[in-house]
C-alpha positions, 0 to 999 in steps of 0.5 A, spaced: 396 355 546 393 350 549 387 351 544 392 350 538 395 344 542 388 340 543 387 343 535 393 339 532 391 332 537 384 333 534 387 334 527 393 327 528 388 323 530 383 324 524 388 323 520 391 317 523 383 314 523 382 316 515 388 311 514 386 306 518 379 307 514 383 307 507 387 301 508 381 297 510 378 299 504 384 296 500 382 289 503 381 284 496 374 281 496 372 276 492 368 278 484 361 275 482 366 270 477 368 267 484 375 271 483 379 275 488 379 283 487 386 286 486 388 291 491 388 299 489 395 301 485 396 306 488 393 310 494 392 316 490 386 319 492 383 320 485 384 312 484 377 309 484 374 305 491 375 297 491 368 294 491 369 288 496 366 282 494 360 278 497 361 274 504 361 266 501 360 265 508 353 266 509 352 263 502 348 256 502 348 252 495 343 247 494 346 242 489 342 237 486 344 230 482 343 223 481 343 216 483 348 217 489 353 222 494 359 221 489 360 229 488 359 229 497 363 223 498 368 225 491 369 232 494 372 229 500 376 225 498 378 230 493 380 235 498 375 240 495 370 241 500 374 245 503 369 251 500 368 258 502 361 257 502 356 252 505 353 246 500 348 241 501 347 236 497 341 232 495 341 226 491 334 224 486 333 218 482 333 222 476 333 230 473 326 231 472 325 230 479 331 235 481 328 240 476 322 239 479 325 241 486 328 247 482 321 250 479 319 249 486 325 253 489 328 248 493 335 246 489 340 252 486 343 248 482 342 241 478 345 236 474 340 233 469 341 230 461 338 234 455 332 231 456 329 234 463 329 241 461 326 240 455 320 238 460 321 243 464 321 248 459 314 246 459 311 249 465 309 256 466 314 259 469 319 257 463 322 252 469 325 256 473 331 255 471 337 257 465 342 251 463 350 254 464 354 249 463 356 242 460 359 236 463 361 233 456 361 226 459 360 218 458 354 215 454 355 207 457 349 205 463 344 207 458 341 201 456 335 196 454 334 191 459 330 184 459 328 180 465 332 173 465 329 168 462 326 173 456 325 170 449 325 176 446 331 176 441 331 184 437 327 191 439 322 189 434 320 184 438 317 188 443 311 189 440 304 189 443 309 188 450 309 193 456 316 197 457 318 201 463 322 207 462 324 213 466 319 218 464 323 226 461 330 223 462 335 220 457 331 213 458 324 216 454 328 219 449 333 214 447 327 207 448 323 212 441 329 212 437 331 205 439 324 204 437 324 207 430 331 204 428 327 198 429 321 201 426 316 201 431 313 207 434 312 210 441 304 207 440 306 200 438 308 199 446 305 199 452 309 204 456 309 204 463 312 211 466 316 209 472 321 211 477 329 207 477 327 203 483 320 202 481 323 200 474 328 195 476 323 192 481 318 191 474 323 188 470 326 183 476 319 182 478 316 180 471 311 184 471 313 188 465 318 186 458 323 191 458 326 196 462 330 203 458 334 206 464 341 207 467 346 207 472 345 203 478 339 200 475 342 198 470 348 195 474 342 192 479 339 189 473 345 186 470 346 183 477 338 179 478 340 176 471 338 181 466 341 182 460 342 188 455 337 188 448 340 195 445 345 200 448 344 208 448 351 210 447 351 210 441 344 215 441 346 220 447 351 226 445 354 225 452 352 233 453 348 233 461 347 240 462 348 244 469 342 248 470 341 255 475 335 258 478 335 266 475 335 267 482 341 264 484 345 267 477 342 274 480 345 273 487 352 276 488 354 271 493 351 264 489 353 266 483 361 267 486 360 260 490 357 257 483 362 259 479 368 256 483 364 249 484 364 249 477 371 249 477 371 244 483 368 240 478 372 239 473 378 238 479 373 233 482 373 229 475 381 230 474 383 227 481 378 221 479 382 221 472 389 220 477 385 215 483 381 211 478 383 205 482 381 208 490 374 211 486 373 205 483 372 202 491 369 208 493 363 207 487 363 199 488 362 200 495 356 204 495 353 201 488 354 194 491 357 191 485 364 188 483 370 193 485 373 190 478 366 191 474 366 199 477 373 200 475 372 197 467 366 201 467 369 207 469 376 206 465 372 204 458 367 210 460 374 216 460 376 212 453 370 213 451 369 221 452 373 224 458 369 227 464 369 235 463 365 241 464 365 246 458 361 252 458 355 253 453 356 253 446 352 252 439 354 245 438 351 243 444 344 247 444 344 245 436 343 237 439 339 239 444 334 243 440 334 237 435 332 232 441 327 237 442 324 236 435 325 229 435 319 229 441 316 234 439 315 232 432 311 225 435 307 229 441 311 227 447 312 234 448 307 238 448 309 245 444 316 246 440 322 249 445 326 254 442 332 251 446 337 257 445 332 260 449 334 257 456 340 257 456 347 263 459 352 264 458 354 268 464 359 263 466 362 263 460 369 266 462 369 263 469 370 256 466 375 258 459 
């Protein structure tokens, strides 16, 4: 009797922990597409086991950008950093520098123009990284600067005289179609491959005859006298492709993490959209100029083409694939680059 008593304990609790066990398994997990899992319908025994998903807490994302903090500071101020994964954010003068770090494994993810990639492509191991979305944004701060005091009235007029530009970026390809507009080529310059600090110190400085540049060097510029010889926005598509290493894509916990800071994104630049005026003193302050040129610039740039990050699509790599050409065609780019080639669309539906 006692056997039989020991025999029912033993076979009670077995079942109680089975049930312990099987509700712990029904606990909803985070997909790879950044989505919760739901929890299994029913309990029967037949239904399929719930796949719990990665574990954000252990993931780090490394996220390059341009010019200065404003995705860190903006998150903040946009009560979005309050990410289930750790990100660390690091600023670069250009994109070509950040895909530079990518290709090094040092960066997750980058926010360039069209250009950088097109370079990047170039090297051996295809640049170590895939385009996965567009942030679809505003073409102004993307100029052709001449010093104060400069006589020079028309592109054509740059002739024979040295240029800077920012090498593998916006800068480099909208100076040759400035250029050929005015029926100039690339060899009818002097070209100086410089950084954005470097760039603007060149033209305030003297020392070269024109600046082609963007954002804060522009502003700077504007502001030690220099003035605007030809505009860019008419010449950019607004296309500033997000790129991901294969490795991060391939990784359950960062492609999770990647695909919710995508969406964080778009809700950054909508709380902009609704805060204009409180981002404009945020921007002003950490780019030293006038609350009220930063609010102008910001206004005039949503007029112009609201900020939004898309998923890939054919318009957009038929424009970068004709930028490519473009280069190509006159020896900037060393080989042609089949732009559908470095593009994924593995983010496709997380951002519909």
């Amino acid at each position: 009797m006692k056997n039989r008593k020991r025999q029912w304990l033993g076979l009670s609790i077995a079942i109680i922990v089975a049930s312990l066990l099987a509700a712990c398994g029904n606990t909803g997990g985070t997909s790879n597409t950044g989505a919760a899992a739901s929890p299994a319908a029913s309990s029967d025994s037949s239904s399929p086991a719930v796949e719990a998903g990665p574990d954000l807490s252990k993931v780090t994302l490394n996220i390059g950008q341009t010019g200065w903090e404003n995705l860190k500071i903006g998150f903040k101020e946009a009560g979005l950093d309050n990410t289930p994964y750790k990100i660390e954010f690091s600023v670069f003068q250009g994109g070509n520098l950040q895909l530079e770090a990518m290709a090094g494994g040092h960066l997750d993810v980058a926010l360039t123009s069209e250009i950088p990639p097109l370079f990047a492509a170039q090297a051996a191991n295809g640049g170590n990284f895939k385009i996965i979305a567009i942030q679809k944004g505003s073409t102004l701060q993307q100029e052709l600067l001449i010093p104060k005091g400069s006589t020079v009235k028309s592109v054509a007029e740059l002739k024979g005289k040295k240029v800077a530009y920012v090498s593998s970026t916006t800068a480099h390809y909208f100076l040759l179609k400035m250029l050929e507009e005015a029926g100039l080529s690339w060899t009818d310059i002097e070209p100086v491959a410089l950084s954005t600090s470097d760039g603007l110190s060149a033209l305030i400085g003297g020392s070269v005859d024109a600046l082609a540049s963007y954002g804060n060097a522009v502003i700077s510029g504007r502001q030690n006298g220099a003035t605007t010889l030809a505009s860019a926005q008419n010449i950019l598509s607004g296309n500033f492709p997000i790129e991901a290493t294969p490795a991060a894509i391939e990784d359950p916990g960062k492609r999770a993490a990647i695909a919710d800071f995508l969406n964080r994104l778009n809700q950054y630049n909508e709380w902009i959209r609704a805060n204009q005026e409180k981002w404009a003193g945020i921007v002003a302050e950490n780019t030293k100029q006038p609350v009220e040129q930063a609010l102008q610039t910001l206004k005039d740039g949503e007029a112009q083409q609201p900020t939004k990050i898309l998923p890939p699509s054919n318009e957009a790599i038929a424009s970068q694939q004709d930028i490519a050409d473009t280069l190509q065609k006159v020896d900037l780019l060393k080989n042609p680059v089949d732009v559908k080639s470095i593009w994924s669309d593995v983010f496709a539906d997380a951002l519909k």
